[in-house]
C-alpha positions as CSV (number, residue, x, y, z in Angstrom):
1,X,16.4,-67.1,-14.9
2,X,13.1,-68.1,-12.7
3,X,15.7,-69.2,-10.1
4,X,17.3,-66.0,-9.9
5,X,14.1,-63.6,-9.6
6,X,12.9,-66.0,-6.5
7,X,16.2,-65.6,-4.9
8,X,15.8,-61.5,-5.3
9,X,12.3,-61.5,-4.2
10,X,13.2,-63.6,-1.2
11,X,16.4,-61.1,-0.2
12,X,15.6,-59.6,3.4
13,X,14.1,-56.3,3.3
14,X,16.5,-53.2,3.5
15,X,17.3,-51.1,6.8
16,X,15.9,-48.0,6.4
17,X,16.6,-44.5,8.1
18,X,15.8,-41.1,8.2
19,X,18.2,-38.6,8.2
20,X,17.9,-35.8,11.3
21,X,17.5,-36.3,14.8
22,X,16.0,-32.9,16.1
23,X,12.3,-32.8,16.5
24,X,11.1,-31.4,12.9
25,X,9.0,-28.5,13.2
26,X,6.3,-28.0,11.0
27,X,3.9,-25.0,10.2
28,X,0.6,-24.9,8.4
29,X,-0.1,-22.4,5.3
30,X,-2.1,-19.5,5.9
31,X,-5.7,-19.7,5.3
32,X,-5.2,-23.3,4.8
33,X,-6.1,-26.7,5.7
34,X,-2.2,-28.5,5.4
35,X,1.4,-28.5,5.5
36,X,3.9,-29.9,3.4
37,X,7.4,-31.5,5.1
38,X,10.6,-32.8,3.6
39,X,12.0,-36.1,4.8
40,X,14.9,-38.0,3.5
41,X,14.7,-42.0,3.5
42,X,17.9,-43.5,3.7
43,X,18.3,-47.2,2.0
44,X,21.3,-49.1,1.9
45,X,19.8,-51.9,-0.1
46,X,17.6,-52.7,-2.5
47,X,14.4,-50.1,-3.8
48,X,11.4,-50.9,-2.0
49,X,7.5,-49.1,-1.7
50,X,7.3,-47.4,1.5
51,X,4.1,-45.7,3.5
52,X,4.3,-42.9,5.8
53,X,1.8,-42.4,8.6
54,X,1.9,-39.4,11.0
55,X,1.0,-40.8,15.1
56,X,0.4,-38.0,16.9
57,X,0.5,-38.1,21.2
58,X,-3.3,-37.0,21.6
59,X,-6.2,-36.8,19.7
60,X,-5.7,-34.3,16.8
61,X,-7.1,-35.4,13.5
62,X,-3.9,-34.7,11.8
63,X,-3.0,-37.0,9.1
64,X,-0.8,-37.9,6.2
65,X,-2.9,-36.9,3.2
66,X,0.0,-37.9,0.7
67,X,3.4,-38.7,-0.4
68,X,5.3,-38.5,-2.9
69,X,7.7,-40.8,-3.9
70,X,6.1,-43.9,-3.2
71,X,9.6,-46.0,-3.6
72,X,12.5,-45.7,-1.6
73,X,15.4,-45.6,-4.1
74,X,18.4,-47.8,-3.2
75,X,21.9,-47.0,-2.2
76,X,21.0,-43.4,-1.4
77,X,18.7,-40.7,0.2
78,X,15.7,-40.6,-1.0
79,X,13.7,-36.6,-0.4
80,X,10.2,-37.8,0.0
81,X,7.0,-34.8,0.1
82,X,4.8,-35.3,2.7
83,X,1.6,-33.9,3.5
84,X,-0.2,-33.6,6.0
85,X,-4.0,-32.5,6.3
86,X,-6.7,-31.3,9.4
87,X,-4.4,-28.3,10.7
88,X,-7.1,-26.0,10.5
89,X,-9.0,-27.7,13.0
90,X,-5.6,-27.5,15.4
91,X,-6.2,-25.1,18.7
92,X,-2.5,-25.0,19.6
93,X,0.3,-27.1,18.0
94,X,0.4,-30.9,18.4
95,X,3.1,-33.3,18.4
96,X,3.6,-37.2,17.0
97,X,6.2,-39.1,14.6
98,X,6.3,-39.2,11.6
99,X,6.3,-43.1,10.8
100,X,8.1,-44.8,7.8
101,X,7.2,-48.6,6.8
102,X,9.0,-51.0,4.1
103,X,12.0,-51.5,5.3
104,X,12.9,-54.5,7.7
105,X,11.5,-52.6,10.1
106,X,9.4,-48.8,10.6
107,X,11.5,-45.8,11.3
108,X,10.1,-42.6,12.7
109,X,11.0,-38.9,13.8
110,X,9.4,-36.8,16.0
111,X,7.3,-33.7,14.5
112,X,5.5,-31.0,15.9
113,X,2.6,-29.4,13.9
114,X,1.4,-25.8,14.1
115,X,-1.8,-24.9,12.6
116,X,-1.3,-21.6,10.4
117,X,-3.5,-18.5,10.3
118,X,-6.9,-19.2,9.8
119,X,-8.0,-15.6,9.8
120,X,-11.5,-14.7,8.4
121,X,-10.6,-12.1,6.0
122,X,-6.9,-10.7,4.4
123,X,-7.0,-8.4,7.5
124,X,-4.1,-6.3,6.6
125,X,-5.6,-5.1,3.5
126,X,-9.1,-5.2,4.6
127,X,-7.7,-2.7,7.5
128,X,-5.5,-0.3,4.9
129,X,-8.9,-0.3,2.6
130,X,-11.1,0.7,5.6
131,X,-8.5,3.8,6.8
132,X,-8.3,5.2,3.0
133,X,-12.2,4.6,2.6
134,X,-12.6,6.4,5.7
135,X,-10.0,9.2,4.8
136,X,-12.6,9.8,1.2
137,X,-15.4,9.4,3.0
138,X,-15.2,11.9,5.7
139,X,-13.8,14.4,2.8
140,X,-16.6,14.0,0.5
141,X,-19.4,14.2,3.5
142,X,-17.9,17.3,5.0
143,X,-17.5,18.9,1.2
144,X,-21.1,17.7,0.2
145,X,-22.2,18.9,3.7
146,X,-20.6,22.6,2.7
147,X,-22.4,22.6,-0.8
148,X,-25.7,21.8,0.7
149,X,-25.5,24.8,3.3
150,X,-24.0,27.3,0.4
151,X,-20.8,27.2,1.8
152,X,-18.8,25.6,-0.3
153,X,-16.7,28.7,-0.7
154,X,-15.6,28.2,2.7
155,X,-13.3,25.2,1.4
156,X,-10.8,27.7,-0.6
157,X,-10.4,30.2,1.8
158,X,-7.2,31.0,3.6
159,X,-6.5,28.7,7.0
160,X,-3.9,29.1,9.0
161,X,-1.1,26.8,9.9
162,X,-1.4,23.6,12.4
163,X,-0.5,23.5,16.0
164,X,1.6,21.0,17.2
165,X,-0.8,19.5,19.5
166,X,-1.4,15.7,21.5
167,X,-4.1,17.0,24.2
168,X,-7.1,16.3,22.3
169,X,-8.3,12.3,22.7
170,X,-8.5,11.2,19.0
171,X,-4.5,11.6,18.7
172,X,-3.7,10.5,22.0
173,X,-5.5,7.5,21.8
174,X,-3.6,6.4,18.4
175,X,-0.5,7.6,20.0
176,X,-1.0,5.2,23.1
177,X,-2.4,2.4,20.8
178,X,0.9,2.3,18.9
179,X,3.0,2.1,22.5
180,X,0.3,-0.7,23.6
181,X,0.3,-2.7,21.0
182,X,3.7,-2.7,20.1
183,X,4.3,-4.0,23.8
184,X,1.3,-6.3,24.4
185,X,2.6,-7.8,20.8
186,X,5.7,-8.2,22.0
187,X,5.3,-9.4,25.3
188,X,2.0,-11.7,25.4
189,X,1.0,-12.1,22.1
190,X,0.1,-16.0,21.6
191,X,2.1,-18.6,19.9
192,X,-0.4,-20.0,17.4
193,X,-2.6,-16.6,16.5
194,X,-5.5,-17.2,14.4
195,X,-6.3,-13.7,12.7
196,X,-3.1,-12.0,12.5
197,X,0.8,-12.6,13.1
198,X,2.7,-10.4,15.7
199,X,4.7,-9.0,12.9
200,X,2.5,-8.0,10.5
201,X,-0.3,-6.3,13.6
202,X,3.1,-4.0,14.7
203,X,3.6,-3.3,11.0
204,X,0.1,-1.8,10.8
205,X,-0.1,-0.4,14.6
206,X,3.3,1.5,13.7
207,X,2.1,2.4,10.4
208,X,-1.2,4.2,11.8
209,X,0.3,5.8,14.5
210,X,2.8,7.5,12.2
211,X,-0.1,8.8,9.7
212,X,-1.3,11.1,12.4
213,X,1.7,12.6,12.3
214,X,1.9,13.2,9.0
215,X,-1.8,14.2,8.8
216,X,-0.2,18.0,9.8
217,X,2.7,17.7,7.1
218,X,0.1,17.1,4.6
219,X,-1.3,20.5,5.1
220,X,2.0,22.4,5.1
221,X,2.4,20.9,1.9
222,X,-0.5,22.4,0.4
223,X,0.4,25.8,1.2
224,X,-1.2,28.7,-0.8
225,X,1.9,29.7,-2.9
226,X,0.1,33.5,-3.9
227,X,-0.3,34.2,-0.1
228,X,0.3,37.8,0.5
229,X,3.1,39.2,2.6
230,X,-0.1,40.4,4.6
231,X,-1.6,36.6,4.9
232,X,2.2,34.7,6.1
233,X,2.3,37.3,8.5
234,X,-1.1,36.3,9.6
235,X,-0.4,33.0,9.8
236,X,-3.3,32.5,6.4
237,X,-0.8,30.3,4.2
238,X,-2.9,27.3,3.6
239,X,-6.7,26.3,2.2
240,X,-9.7,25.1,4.3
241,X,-9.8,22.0,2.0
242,X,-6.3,21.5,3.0
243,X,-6.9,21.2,6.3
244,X,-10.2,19.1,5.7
245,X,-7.2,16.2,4.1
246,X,-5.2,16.4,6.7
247,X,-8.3,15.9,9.4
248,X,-9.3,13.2,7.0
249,X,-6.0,11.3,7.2
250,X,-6.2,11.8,11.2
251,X,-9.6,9.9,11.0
252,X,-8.7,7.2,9.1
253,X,-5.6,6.6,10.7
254,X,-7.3,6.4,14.2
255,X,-10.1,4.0,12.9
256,X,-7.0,1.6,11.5
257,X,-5.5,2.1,15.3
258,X,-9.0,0.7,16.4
259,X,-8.9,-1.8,14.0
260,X,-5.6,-3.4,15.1
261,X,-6.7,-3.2,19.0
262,X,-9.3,-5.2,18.2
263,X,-7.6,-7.7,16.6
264,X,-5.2,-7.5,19.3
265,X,-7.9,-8.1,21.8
266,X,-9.2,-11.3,19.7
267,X,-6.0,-12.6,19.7
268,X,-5.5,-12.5,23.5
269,X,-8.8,-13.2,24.7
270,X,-9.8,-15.9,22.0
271,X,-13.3,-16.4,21.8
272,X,-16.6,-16.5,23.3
273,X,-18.6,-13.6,25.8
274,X,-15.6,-11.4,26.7
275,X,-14.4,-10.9,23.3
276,X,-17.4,-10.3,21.7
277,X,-17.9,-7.6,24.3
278,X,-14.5,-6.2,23.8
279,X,-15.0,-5.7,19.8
280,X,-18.5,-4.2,20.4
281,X,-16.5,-1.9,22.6
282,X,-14.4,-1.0,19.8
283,X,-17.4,-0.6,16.9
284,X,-18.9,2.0,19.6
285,X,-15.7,3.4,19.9
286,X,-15.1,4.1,15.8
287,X,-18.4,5.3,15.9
288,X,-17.7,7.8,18.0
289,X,-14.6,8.5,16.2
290,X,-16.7,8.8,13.3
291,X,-18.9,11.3,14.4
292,X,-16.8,13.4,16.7
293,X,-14.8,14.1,13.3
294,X,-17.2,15.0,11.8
295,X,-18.1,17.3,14.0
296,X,-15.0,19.0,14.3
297,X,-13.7,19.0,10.5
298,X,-17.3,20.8,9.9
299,X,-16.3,23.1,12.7
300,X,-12.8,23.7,10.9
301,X,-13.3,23.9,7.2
302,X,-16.3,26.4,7.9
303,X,-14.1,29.1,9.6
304,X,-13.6,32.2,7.9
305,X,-10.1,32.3,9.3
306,X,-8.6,35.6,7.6
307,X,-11.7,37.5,8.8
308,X,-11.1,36.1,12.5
309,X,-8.0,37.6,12.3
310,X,-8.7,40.7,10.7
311,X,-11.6,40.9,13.7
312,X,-8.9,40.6,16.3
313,X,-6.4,43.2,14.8
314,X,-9.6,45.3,14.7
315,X,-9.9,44.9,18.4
316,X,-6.1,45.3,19.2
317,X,-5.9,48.7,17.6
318,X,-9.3,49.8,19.3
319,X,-7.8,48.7,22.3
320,X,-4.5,50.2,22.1
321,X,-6.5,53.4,20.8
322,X,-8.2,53.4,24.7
323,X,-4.6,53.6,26.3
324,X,-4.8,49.5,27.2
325,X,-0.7,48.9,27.5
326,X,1.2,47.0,29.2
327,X,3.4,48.8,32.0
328,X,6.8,47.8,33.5
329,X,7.1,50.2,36.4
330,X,10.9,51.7,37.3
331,X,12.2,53.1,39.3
332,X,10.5,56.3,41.1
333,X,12.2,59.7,40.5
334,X,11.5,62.9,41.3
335,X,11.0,65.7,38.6
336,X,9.7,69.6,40.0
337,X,9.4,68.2,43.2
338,X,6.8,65.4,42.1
339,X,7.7,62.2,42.2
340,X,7.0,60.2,38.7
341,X,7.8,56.3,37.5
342,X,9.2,55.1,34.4
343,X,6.6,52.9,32.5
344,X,7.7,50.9,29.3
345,X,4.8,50.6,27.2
346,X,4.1,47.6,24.9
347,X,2.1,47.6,21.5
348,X,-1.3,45.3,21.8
349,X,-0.8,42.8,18.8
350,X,-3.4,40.3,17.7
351,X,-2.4,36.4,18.4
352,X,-1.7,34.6,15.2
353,X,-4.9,32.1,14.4
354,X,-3.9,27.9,14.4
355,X,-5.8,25.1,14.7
356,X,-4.9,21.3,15.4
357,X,-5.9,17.8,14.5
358,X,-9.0,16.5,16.5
């Protein structure tokens, strides 16, 4: 019996092998320190305790943190857990083996490491919180605003409908930092970002571009359903606080826009002076946002529209009351002897009122 045992302890060690020859490409979890890898440790012989090490080409400070089995089985493939730890310290991805000892001699495969995101805050959601915050905000400033100067009245009356507008600089600049973005994603976005993915910062570029296009749509579906025959054909089919949601949802969406580009330009210029600089640009430019809608929603919801209306009909008719038309001369004829021209002569109506998004 003693005989035996000595013989098996003495028995060379087995051959191992790991299965794969491609390099194994490995990616950290978001927000996290390591990354877990699968490796299978072939033995043809008999079980023995095996130690995995990861030797990486340059200095990294990634290591093997642990695995799990310990043993390789025999006759068979053994999946063995690794995992490895110090990825968040990672600039760019490094690359090593993977190194296998206990059999009659180490085996290794070739791994390259990518830290995951390591961004400050769940900036997705932080960014979707900030634009609907914004979007209350701005309507309960502008409302409280209107009750504090006795005009809170204002916010029921009739408003005419939007017009379909991109000249003013708030939409234009969402509308140009969706095209941007999407491109400078798509084209130079780095390989190992730190705050955001590519995919998720189009996601959210996309999605705030296409809220200030709904912003308008909002309004048209808070139409006044009583509105006189009088008021549609005055263009007076909507509410003043209608149109303060819908210049709410513009705000909101173009502060999300800024959001992203500043993410964006963290992402391509790193850090240090120049991208400090290029976030304080963006803060001063929300805050400009910021005020220059509230400017303008004030300017909107506090419009007595139906009486602007009714004050340019009034001036129509006194106009069209003093002979003003509008002549289309023909051509001259003579009647008695004196020669006269045909003149079509046009009614003066009164331009239907609209607005548009800041």
């Amino acid at each position: 019996m003693g005989s035996s045992s000595a013989l098996a302890a003495d028995s060379p060690l087995p051959t191992l092998s790991l299965t794969g020859e491609s390099e194994l490409a490995i990616t950290g979890s978001e927000s996290k320190d390591t990354a877990t890898a699968e490796l299978f440790v072939t033995n043809p012989g008999k079980a023995v305790p095996i130690t995995v090490d990861f030797v990486a080409s340059g200095a990294s400070g990634v290591e093997v943190s642990k695995f799990e089995p310990t043993q390789a089985s025999a006759e068979g493939a053994t999946p063995v857990e690794v995992t490895f730890t110090g990825l968040a310290a990672l600039d760019a991805a490094t690359s090593g083996a993977i190194v296998v000892r206990g059999g009659a001699a180490p085996v290794f495969r070739q791994a390259k490491l990518s830290p995951g995101l390591q961004p400050s805050r769940d900036w997705p959601t932080t960014l979707v919180i900030v634009a609907l915050v914004a979007m209350l905000a701005l309507f309960a400033a502008i409302a409280a605003f209107a009750v504090l100067r006795d005009k809170a009245e204002f916010l029921t009356k009739q408003a005419p409908g939007p017009k379909w507008s991109f000249e003013s600089w708030a939409t234009t600049l969402t509308a140009v930092g969706a095209i941007v973005g999407t491109v400078v994603a798509a084209v130079t976005y780095p390989k190992e970002p730190k705050q955001i993915d590519k995919d998720t910062l189009v996601a959210l570029v996309l999605l705030f571009g296409a809220l200030v296009v709904i912003a308008p749509f909002v309004f048209q579906s808070m139409r006044n359903p009583r509105a006189s025959a009088n008021d549609q054909e005055a263009g007076l089919w909507g509410y003043n606080w209608a149109l303060l949601v819908s210049c709410a949802v513009t705000c909101g969406a173009v502060l999300g826009e800024l959001g992203c580009l500043g993410l964006l330009s963290r992402e391509l210029i790193g850090s240090g002076g120049w991208a400090d600089a290029a976030l304080v640009v963006v803060a001063l430019l929300a805050l400009m946002t910021i005020y220059y809608f509230l400017v303008t929603a004030w300017s909107l919801v506090s419009t007595d529209w139906a009486d602007l209306v009714a004050k340019a009909k009034a001036k129509a008719e006194k106009d069209e009351k003093r002979g003003l038309v509008i002549g289309i001369a023909g051509p001259a004829r003579a009647i008695d002897d004196v020669e006269t021209a045909e003149v079509s002569v046009v009614s003066v109506q009164p331009q239907a009122r609209t607005w548009s998004l800041p």
